[in-house]
C-alpha positions in Angstrom: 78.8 108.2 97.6 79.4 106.5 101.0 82.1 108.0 103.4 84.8 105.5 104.7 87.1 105.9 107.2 90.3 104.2 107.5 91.6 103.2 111.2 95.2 102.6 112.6 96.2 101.8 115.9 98.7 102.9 117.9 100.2 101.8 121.1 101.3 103.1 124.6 103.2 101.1 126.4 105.6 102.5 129.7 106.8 99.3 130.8 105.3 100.0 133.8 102.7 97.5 136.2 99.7 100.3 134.3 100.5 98.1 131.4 101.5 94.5 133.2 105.3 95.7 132.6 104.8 95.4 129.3 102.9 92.8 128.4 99.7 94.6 128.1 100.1 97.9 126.0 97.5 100.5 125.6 96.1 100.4 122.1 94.6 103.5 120.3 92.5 103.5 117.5 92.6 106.5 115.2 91.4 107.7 111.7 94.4 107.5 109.5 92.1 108.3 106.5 88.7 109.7 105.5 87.8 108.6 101.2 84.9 108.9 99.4 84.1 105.6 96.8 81.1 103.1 95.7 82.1 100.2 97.8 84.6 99.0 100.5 87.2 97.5 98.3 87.2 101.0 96.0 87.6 102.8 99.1 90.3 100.9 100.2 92.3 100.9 96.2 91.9 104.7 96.3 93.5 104.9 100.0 96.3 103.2 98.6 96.6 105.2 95.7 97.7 107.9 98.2 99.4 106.0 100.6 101.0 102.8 99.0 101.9 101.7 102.6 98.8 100.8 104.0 97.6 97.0 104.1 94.2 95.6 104.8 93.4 92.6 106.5 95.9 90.8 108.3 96.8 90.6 112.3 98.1 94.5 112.2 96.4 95.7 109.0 94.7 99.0 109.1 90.6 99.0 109.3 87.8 100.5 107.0 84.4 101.5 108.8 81.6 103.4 106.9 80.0 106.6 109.0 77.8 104.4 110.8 79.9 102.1 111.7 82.3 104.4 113.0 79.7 105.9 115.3 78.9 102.7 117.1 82.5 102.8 118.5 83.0 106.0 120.1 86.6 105.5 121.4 88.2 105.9 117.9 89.9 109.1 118.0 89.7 111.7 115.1 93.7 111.7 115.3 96.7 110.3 116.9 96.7 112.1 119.7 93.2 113.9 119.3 90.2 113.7 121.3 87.4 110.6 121.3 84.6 111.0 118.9 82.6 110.0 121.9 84.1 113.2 123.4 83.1 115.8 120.6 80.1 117.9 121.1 78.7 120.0 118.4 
């Protein structure tokens, strides 16, 4: 069964001219959520299964990638405040 990974973002924002005083946060994307399932839309019912919180679709909703997917954008972090995938070396 296919690997998919579910994506949040985060933001930074100081307030600061780095972020146009606030008009321009810094937005991080993150794995919330790795599940294993058939399709997309099973893999998305069983991530809400264990957290009823997250939404899909939508301005704000979280995101689902499959592994290669996830590889083609290496500046999704493995965690909140972890390091790049890009960044990880085995």
């Amino acid at each position: 069964m296919p690997t998919y990974h579910v994506i949040s973002t985060r933001t930074e924002n100081s307030n600061t001219p780095e972020h146009g005083c606030g008009d321009y946060p810094k937005q991080i994307s993150y794995i919330a959520m790795t599940v294993t399932a058939e399709t997309v839309r099973k893999a998305q019912n069983k991530a809400k299964k264990i957290n009823p919180s997250l939404w899909f679709g939508g301005r704000f909703g979280y995101r689902i990638l499959t592994d290669a997917q996830l590889a083609e954008q290496p500046w999704i972090r493995t965690s909140a405040y972890g390091p790049r995938i890009g960044s990880i070396t085995n």
